[in-house]
C-alpha positions in Angstrom: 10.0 2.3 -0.1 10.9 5.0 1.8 13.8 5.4 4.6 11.6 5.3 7.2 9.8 1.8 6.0 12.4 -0.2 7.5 12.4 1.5 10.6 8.8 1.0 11.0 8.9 -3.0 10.0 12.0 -3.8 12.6 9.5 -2.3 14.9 7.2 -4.6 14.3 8.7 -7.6 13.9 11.0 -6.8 17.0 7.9 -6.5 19.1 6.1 -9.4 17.5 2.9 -7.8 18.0 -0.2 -6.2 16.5 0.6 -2.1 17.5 -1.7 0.8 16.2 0.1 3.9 14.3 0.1 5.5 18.2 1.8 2.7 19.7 4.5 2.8 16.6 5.1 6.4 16.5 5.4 6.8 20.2 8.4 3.8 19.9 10.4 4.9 16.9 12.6 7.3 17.3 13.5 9.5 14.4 9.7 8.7 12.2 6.9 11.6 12.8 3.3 10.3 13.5 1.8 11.2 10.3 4.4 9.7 8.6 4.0 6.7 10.4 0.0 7.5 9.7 0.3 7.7 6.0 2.9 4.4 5.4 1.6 1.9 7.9 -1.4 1.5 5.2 0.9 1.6 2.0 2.9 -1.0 3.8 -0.1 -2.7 4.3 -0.5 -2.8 0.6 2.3 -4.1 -0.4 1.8 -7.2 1.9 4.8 -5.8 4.2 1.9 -5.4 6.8 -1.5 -6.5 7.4 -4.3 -4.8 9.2 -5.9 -7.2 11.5 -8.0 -5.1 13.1 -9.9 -2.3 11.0 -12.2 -0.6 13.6 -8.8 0.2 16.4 -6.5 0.2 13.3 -4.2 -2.4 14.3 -1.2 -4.0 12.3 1.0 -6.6 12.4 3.9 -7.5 9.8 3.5 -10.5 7.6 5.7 -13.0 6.3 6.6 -10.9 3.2 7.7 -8.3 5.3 9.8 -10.6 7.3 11.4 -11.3 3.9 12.2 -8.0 3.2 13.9 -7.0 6.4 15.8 -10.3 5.6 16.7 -8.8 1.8 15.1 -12.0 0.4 12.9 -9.2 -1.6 13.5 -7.0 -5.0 13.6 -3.0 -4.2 12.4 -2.6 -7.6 8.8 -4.3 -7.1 8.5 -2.0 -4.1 9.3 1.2 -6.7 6.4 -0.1 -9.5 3.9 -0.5 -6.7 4.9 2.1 -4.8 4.4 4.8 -8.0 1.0 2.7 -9.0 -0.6 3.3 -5.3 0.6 6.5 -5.4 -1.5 7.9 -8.7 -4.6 6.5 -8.0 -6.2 9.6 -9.4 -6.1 8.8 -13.1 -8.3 11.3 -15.0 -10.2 9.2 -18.5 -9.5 11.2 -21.9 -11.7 10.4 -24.6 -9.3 8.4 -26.3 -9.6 5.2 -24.1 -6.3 6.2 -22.6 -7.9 6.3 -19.1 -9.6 3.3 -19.2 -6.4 1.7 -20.6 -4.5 3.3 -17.4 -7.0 2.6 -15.2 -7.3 -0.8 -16.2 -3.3 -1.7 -15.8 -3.4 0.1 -12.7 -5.9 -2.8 -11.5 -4.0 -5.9 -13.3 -0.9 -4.2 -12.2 -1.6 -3.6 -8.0 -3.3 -7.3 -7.8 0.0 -8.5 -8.5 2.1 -5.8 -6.1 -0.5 -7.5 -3.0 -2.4 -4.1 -2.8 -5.1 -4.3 -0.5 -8.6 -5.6 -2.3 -10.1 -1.7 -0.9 -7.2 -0.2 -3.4 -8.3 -2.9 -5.9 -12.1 -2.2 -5.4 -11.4 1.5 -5.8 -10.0 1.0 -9.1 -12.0 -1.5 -10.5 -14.7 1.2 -9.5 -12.7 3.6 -11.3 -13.0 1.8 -14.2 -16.6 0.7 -14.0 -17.9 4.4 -13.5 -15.6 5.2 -16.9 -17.0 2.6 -18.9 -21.1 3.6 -17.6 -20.0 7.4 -18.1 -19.6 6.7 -21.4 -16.2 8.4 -21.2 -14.1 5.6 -22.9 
């Protein structure tokens, strides 16, 4: 989580409605638009937010965000997702130690709520190892 997590989650749950990265950065004070840009979707994967509207790009906080802004959540499952989301870009060796990676990564961010596209990237990561031949 970052400082500026908070400050985008209030907004939404202060508003109570769905709002578009636009609408959000234009209504926070202090948050640029790319940052709002770049965490409105990592906040989406953690299940702080959901996108309920993929073609306008509209989100709206969830119940587990609600908890968070409530402190009924741990920091410290925000940190382990936050670094797996983060390094998405695992390179296989020919040791297995890829696919091992690459398959924790997956186990790992199914439980941390990551969005099933993160998932699917993964998985695909994974699946393209194992057919490469590069386990």
């Amino acid at each position: 989580m970052t400082k500026s997590d908070p400050v985008l989650l209030e907004c939404f749950d202060e508003t109570g409605i769905a709002m578009p990265p636009a609408v959000v950065s234009y209504n926070v004070d202090g948050v640029s638009h790319p940052t709002v840009k770049r965490r409105l979707p990592v906040l989406d994967d953690h299940g702080l937010l959901r996108k309920v509207d993929e073609d306008r790009g509209y989100y709206r906080i969830t119940e587990r965000g609600r908890a968070y802004l409530n402190g009924e959540l741990e920091s410290d499952d925000f940190q382990r997702c936050e670094f797996l989301l983060d390094s998405r870009s695992v390179q296989p060796s020919g040791d297995n130690t890829g696919l091992n990676v690459l398959t924790k990564n997956v186990f790992l961010m199914s439980n941390c709520r990551a969005s099933i596209s993160t998932i699917s990237i993964m998985a695909a990561l994974v699946d393209a190892t194992i057919c490469n031949g590069t386990e």
